[in-house]
C-alpha positions in Angstrom: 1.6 -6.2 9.4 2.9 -6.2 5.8 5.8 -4.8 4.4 6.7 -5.1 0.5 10.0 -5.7 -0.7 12.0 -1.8 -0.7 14.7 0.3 -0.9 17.6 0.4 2.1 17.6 3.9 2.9 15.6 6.0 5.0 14.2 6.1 8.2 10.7 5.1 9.4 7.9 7.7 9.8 4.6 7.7 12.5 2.0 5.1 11.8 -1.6 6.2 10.8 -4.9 4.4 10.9 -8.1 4.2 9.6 -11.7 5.0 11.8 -12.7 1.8 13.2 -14.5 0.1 11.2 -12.6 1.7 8.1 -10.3 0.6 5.6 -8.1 2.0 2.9 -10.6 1.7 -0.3 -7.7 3.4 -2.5 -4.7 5.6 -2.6 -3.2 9.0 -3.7 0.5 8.8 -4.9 3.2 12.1 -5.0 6.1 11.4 -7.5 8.6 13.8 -8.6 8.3 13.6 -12.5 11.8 13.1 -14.2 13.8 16.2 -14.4 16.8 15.2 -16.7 19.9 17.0 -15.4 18.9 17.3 -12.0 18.5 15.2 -8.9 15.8 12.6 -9.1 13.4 11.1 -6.3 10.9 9.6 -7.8 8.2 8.4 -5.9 7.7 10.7 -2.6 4.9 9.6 -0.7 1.3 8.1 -0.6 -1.7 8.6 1.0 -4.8 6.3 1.9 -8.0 6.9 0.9 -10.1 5.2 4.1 -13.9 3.9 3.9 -16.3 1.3 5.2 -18.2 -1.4 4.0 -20.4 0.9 1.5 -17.6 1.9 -0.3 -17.9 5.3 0.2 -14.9 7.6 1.3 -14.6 8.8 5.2 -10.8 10.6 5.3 -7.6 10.2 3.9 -4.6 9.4 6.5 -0.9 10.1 5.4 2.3 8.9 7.3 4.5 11.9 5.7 3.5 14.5 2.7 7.0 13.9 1.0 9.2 17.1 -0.5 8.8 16.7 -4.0 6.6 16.4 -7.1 2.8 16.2 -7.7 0.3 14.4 -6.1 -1.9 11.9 -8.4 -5.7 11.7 -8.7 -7.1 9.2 -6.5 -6.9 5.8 -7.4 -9.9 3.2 -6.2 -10.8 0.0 -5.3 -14.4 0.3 -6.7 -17.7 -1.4 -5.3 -18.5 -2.6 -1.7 -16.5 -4.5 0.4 -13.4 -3.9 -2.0 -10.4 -2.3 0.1 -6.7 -2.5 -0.2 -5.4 -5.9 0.5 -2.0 -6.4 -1.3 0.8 -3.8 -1.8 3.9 -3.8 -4.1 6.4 -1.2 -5.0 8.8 -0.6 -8.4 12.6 -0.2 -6.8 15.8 1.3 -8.8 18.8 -0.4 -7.4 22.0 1.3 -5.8 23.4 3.4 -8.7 26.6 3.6 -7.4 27.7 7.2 -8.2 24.6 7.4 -10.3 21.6 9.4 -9.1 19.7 7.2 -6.6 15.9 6.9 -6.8 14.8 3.7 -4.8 11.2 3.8 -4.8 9.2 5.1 -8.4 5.7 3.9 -8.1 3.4 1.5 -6.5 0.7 -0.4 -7.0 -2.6 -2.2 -4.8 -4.1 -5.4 -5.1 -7.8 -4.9 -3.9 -9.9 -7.6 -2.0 -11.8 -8.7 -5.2 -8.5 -9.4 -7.3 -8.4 -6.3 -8.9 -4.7 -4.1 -9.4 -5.0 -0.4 -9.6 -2.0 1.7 -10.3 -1.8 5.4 -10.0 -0.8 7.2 -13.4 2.3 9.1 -12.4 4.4 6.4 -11.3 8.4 7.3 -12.1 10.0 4.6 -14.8 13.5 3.4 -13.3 13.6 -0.1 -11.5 11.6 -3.1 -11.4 8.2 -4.4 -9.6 9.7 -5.9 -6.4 7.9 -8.3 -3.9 4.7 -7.6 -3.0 2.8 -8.4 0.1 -0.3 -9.0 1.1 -3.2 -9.3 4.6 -3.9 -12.4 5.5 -7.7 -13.6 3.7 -10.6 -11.6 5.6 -8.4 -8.8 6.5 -7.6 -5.5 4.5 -4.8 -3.0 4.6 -6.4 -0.1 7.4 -2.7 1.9 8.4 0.5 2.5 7.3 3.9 4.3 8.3 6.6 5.7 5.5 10.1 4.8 5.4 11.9 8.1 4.3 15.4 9.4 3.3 15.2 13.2 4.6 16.7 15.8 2.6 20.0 15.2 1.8 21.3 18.5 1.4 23.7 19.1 -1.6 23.9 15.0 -1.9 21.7 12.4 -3.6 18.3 12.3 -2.6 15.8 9.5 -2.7 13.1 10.4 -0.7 10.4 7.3 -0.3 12.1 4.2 0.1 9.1 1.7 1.2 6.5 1.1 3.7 4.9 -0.8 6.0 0.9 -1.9 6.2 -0.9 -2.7 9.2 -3.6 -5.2 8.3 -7.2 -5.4 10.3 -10.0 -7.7 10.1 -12.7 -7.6 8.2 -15.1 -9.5 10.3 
């Protein structure tokens, strides 16, 4: 198990898995564009885009659908044998009584080196530690760490996550 460097706030969601003999092959991200005067969250939640050895897609899995924004276009690790390895996430810091975002976008490293990055990402914070599976293994689950609704108070909505990481022998 994996977990890139996140934000502190927020609770953890249910893990989800790949098929057997499946891994994540790419991703879907939901991000909350930047609304000015308003109550920012940023990135919201992701989705995994699972497939096997071909390369070709079997499902998508999601740990929690998030509350706001728009969903990106999927974003791939292309070829055979080329899944989801590494993870790493772009974190706003504590604001104080500023508007809180924690998590804005992420980004994948896949198994042949390659780093895809979804187009919507939100802009506030820097690229944090990433993480990676051990060599001859691939990302194939994951579980959300979430700040629910807060009501009338600062938001933040997707704060991090955790990977499970399976063999690929």
């Amino acid at each position: 198990m994996i977990e890139p460097e996140g934000g502190p706030w927020g609770e953890a969601k249910d893990w989800v898995y790949c098929r057997p003999n499946t891994w994540a092959i790419g991703f879907l991200q939901r991000v909350e564009a930047p609304c000015r005067r308003c109550d920012d969250t940023a990135l919201n939640a992701l989705e995994l885009i699972c497939g096997g050895a071909d390369g070709i897609s079997v499902e998508r899995i999601q740990s929690y659908g998030g509350l706001w924004g728009a969903w990106s276009d999927p974003t791939l690790c292309f070829g055979e044998k080329n899944f989801l390895q590494g993870a790493q996430f772009r974190i706003e810091p504590r604001q104080g009584s500023g508007d809180d975002t924690s998590a804005n976008d992420s980004r994948f490293t896949c198994t042949n080196g390659n780093v895809i990055q979804a187009s919507n990402g939100a802009p506030w914070g820097d690229w944090r530690l990433a993480a990676s599976c051990p060599q001859w293994s691939a990302i194939c689950g994951f579980r959300l760490k979430f700040e629910p609704s807060q009501g009338g108070g600062d938001d933040t909505a997707m704060n991090g996550a955790k990977f499970m990481c399976c063999s690929l022998q």
